[in-house]
N, C-alpha and C positions, 0 to 999 in steps of 0.2 A: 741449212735446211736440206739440200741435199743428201751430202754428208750422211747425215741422220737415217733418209731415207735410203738409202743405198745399203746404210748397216742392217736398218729394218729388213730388207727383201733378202739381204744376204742370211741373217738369222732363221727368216722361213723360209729361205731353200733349204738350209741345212737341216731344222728342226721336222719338214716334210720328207727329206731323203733317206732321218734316220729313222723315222715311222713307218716307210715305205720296208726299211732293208730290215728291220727287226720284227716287226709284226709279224703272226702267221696265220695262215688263214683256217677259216673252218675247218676245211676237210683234212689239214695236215692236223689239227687238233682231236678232229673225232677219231683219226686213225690210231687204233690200241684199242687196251683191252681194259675194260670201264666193270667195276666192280658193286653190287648194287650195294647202298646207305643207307635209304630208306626211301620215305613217301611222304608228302605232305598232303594234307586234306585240309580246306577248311581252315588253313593257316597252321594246322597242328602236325608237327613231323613225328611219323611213325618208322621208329626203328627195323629193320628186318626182325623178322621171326624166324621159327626154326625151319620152314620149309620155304625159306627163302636165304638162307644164311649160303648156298652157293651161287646164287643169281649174278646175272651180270652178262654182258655185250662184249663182243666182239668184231670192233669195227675193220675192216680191212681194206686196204691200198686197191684192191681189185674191185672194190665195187660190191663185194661180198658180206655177211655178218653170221656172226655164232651167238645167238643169244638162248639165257638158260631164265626161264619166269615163269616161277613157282614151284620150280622143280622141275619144268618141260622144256627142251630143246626145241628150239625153234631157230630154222637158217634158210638163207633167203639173201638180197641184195635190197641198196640200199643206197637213198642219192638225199641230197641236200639242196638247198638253196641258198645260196648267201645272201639275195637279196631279200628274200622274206624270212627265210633264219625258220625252214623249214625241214625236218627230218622224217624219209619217207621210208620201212620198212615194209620190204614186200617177202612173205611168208611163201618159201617155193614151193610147198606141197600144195597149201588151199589157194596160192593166187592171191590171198586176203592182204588188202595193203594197212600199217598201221602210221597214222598222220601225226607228228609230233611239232608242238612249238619250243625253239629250243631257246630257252630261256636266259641261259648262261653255261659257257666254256673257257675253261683255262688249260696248263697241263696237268692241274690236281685234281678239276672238279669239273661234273658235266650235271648240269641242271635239263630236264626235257620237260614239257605240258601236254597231259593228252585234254580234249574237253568229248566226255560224253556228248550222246544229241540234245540231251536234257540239259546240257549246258554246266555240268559238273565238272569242274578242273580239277587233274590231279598231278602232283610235280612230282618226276621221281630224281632222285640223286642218287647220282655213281661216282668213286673214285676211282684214279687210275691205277691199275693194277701193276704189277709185276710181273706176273703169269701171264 
């Protein structure tokens, strides 16, 4: 019985060690250059159209971001939360902050939520870029 349990504690140290050492976190994930894919409304994903086929974020190690949405540049900085798994873009020229739930992150795919006041959610997806 022992025995047993001793193998037990020893497989979840190991199994928590290697989670701990391979995992990354949020913000080493948001950092790069996220390419926009579309939008979903309503459950329905809408492709980019033509004045949106350059869109897409630029998240930065500094704290910084270059985003291009709908054709308009907009930059500004830019902080997260990991515990609430919130994404906050604050626009430098108007001060104007924009509040994201981020939905889902990997290093191919970045899901975000914005909800109108009206309570309308919309999901946008970026892939990770090259550029």
């Amino acid at each position: 019985m022992i025995i047993a349990d001793r193998r037990f504690f020893i497989l979840l140290a190991y199994l928590l060690t290697a989670t701990i050492c391979y995992s990354q976190s949020t913000n080493t994930l948001l950092v790069q250059n996220w390419k926009y894919a579309g939008v979903e409304e309503f459950g329905v994903m809408k492709p980019p159209d033509s004045t949106m086929k350059n869109d897409g974020v630029q998240m930065k190690a500094d704290g910084t971001f270059n985003m291009i949405k709908n054709g308009k540049e907009i930059n500004g900085v830019w902080s997260v939360s990991e515990k609430t798994e919130i994404i906050i873009l604050t626009d430098a020229k108007t001060k104007r902050s924009m509040t994201y739930n981020l939905k889902s992150i990997d290093e191919k795919t970045l899901v975000i939520e914005y909800q109108t006041p009206d309570l309308v959610r919309t999901r946008y997806r970026y892939e990770a870029s090259n550029e």
